[in-house]
DSSP file (Angstrom, degrees, kcal/mol; ACC not computed):
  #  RESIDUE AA STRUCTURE BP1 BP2  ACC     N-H-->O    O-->H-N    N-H-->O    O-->H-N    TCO  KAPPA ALPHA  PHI   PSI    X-CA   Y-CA   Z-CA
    1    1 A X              0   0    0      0, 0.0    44,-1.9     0, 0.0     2,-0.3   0.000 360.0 360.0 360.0 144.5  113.9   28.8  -37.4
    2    2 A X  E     -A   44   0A   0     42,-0.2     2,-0.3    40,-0.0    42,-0.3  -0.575 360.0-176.2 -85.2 156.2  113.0   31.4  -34.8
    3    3 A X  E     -A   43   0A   0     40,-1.7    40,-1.8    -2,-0.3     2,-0.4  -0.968  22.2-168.5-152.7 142.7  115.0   34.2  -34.0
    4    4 A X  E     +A   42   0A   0     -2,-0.3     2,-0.5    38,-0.2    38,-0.2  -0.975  17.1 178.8-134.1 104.3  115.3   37.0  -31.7
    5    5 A X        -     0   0    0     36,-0.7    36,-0.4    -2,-0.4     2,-0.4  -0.874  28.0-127.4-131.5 150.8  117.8   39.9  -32.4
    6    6 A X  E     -C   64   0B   0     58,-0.7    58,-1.3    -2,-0.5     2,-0.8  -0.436  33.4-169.7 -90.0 126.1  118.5   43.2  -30.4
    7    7 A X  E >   -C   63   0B   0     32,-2.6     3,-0.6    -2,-0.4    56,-0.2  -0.701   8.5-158.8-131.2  98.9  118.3   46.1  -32.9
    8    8 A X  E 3   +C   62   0B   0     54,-2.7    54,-2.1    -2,-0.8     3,-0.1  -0.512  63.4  29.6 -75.2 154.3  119.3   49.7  -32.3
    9    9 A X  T 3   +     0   0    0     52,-0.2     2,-0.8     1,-0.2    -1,-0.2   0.347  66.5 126.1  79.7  18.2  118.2   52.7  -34.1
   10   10 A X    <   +     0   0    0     -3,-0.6    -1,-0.2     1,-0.1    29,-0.1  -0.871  30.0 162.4-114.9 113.8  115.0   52.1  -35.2
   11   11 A X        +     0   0    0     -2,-0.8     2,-0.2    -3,-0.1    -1,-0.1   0.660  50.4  35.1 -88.7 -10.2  112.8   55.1  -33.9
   12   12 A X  S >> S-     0   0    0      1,-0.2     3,-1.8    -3,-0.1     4,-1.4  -0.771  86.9 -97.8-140.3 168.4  109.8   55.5  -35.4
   13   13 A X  H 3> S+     0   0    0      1,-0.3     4,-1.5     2,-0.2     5,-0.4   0.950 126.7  55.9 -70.0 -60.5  106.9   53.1  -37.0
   14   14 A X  H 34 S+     0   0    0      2,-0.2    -1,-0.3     1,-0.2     4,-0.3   0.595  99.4  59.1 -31.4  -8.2  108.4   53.8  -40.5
   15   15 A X  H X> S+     0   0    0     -3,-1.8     3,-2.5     2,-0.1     4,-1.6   0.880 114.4  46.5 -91.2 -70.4  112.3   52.2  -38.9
   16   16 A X  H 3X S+     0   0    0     -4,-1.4     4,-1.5     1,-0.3     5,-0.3   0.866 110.8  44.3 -51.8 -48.0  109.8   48.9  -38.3
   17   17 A X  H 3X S+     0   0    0     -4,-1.5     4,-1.3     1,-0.2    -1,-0.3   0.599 108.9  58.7 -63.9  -7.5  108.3   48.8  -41.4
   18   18 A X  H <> S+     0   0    0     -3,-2.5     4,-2.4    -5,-0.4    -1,-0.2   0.864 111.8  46.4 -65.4 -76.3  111.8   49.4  -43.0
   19   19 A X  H  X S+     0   0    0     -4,-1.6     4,-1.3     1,-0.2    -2,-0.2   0.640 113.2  41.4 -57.3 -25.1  112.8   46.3  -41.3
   20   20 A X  H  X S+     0   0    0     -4,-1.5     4,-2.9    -5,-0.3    -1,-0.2   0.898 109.1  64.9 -90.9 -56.6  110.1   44.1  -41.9
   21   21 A X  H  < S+     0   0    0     -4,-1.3     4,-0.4    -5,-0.3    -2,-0.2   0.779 105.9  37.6 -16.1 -64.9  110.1   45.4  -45.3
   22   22 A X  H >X S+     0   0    0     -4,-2.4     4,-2.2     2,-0.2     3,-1.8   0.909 114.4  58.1 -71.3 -39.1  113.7   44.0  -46.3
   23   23 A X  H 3X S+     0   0    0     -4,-1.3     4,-1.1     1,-0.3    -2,-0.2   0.906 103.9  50.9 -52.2 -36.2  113.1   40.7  -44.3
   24   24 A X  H 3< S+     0   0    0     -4,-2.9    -1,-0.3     1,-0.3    -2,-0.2   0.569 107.8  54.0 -90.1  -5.5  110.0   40.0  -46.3
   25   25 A X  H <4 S+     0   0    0     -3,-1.8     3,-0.3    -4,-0.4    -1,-0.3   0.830 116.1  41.4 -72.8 -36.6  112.3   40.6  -49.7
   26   26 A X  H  < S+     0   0    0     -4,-2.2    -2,-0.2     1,-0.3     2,-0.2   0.691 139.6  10.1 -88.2  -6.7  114.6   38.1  -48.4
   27   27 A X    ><  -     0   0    0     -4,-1.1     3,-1.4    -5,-0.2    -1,-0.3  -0.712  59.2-175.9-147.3  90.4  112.0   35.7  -47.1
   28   28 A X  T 3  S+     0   0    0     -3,-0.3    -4,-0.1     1,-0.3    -3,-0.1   0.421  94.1  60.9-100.1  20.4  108.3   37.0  -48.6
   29   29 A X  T 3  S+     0   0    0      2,-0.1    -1,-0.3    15,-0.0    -5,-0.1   0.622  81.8 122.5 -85.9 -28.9  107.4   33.5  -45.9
   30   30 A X    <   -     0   0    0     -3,-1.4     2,-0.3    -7,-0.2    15,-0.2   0.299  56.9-154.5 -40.8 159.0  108.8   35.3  -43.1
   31   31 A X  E     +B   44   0A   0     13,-3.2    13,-1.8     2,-0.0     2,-0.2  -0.865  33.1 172.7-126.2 157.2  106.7   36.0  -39.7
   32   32 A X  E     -B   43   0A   0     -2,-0.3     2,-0.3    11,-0.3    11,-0.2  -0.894  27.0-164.7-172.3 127.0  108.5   39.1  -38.4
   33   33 A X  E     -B   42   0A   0      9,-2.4     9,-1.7    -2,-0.2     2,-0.4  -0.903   7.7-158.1-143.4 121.0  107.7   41.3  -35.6
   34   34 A X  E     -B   41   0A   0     -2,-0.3     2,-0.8     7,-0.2     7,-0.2  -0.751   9.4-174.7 -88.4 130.5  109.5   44.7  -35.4
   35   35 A X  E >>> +B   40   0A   0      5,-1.4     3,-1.7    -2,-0.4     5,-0.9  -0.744   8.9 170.7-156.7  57.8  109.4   45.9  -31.7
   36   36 A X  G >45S+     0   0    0     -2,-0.8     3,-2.3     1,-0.3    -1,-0.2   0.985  81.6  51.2 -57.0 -40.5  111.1   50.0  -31.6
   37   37 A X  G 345S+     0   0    0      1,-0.3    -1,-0.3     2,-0.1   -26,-0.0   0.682 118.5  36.3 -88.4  11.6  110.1   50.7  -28.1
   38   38 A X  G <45S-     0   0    0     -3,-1.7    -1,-0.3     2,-0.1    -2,-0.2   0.125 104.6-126.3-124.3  15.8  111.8   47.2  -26.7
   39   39 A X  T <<5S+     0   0    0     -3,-2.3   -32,-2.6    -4,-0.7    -3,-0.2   0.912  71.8 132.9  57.9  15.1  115.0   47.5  -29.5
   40   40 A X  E   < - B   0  35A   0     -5,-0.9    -5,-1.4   -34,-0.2   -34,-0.2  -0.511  45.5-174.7 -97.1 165.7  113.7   43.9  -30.4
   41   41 A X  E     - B   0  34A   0    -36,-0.4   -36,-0.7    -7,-0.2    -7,-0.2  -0.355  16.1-155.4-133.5  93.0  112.8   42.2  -33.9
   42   42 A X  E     -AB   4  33A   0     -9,-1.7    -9,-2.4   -38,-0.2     2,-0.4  -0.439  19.2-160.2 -78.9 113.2  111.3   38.6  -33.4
   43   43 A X  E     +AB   3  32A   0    -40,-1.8   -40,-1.7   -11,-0.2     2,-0.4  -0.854  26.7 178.5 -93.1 118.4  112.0   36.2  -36.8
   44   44 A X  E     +AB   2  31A   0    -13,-1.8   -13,-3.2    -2,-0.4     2,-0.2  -0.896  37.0 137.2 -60.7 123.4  110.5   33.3  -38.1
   45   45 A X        -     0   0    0    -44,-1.9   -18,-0.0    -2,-0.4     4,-0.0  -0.978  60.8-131.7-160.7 173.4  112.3   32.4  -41.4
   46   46 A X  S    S+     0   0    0     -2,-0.2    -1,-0.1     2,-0.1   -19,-0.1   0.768  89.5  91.3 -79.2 -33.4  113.9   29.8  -43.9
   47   47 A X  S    S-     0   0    0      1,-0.2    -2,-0.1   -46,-0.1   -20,-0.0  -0.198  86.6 -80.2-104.1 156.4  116.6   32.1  -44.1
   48   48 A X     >  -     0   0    0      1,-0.1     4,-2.4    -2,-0.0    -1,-0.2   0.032  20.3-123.7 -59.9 166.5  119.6   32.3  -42.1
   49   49 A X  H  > S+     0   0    0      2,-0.2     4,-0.9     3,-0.1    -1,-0.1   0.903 119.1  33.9 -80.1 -44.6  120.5   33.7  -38.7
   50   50 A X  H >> S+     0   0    0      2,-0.2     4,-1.9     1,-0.2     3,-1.1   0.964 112.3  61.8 -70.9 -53.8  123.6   36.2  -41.1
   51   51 A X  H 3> S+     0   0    0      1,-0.3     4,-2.0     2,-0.2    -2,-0.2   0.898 112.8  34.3 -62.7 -44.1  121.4   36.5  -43.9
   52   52 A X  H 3X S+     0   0    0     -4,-2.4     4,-0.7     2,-0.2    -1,-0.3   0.613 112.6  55.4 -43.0 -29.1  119.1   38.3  -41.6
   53   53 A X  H XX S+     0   0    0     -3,-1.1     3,-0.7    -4,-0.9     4,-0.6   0.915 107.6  57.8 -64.8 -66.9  121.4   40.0  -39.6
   54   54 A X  H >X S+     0   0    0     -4,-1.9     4,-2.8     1,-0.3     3,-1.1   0.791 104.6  42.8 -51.9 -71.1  122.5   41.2  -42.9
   55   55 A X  H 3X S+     0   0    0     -4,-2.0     4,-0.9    -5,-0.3    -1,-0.3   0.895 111.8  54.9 -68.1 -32.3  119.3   42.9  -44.4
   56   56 A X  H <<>S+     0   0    0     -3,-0.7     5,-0.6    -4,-0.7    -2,-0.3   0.539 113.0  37.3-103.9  11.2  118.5   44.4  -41.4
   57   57 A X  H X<5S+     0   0    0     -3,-1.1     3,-2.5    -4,-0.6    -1,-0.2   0.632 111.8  65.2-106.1 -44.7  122.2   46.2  -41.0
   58   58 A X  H 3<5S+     0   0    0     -4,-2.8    -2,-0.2     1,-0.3    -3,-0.1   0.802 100.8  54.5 -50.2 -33.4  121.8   46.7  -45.2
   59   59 A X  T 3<5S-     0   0    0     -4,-0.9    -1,-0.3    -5,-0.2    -2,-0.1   0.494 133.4 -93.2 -79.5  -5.6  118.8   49.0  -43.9
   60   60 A X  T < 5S+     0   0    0     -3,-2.5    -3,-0.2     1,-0.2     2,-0.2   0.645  84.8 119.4  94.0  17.7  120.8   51.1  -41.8
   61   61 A X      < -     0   0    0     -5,-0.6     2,-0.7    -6,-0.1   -52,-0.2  -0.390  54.8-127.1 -99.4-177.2  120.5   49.4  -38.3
   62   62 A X  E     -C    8   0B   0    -54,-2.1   -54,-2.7    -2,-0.2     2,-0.7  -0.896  16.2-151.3-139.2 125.4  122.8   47.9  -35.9
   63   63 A X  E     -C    7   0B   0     -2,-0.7     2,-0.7   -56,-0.2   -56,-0.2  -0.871   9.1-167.1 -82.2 103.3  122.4   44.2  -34.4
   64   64 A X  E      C    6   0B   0    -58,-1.3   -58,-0.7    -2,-0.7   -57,-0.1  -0.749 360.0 360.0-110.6 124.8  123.6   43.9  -31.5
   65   65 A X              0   0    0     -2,-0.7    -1,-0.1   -60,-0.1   -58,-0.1   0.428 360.0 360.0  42.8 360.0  123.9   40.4  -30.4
């Protein structure tokens, strides 16, 4: 499934690579593109829409819708 999700607090390249980082523990298939200066992260995964949600909040970010 594809996914799109709004993600605050990620400032710097290390906040993307953070992010990508944990997705790719939970999914090491993912496609994943971590996006700071648009707040975006753009998903392809097996894994669910919460389980994702979910590592990237587990990293210290906030998903907002």
């Amino acid at each position: 499934m594809k996914y799109s999700f709004h993600v605050e607090g990620m400032t710097c390249e290390h906040c993307e690579k953070a992010v990508v980082r944990a997705l790719r523990q939970l999914d090491r298939d993912v496609q994943v593109v971590a996006d700071r200066t648009q707040n975006k992260v753009e998903v392809e995964s097996s894994a669910s829409a919460q389980d994702i949600t979910q590592a990237i909040v587990d990293e210290g970010y906030k998903v907002v819708a």
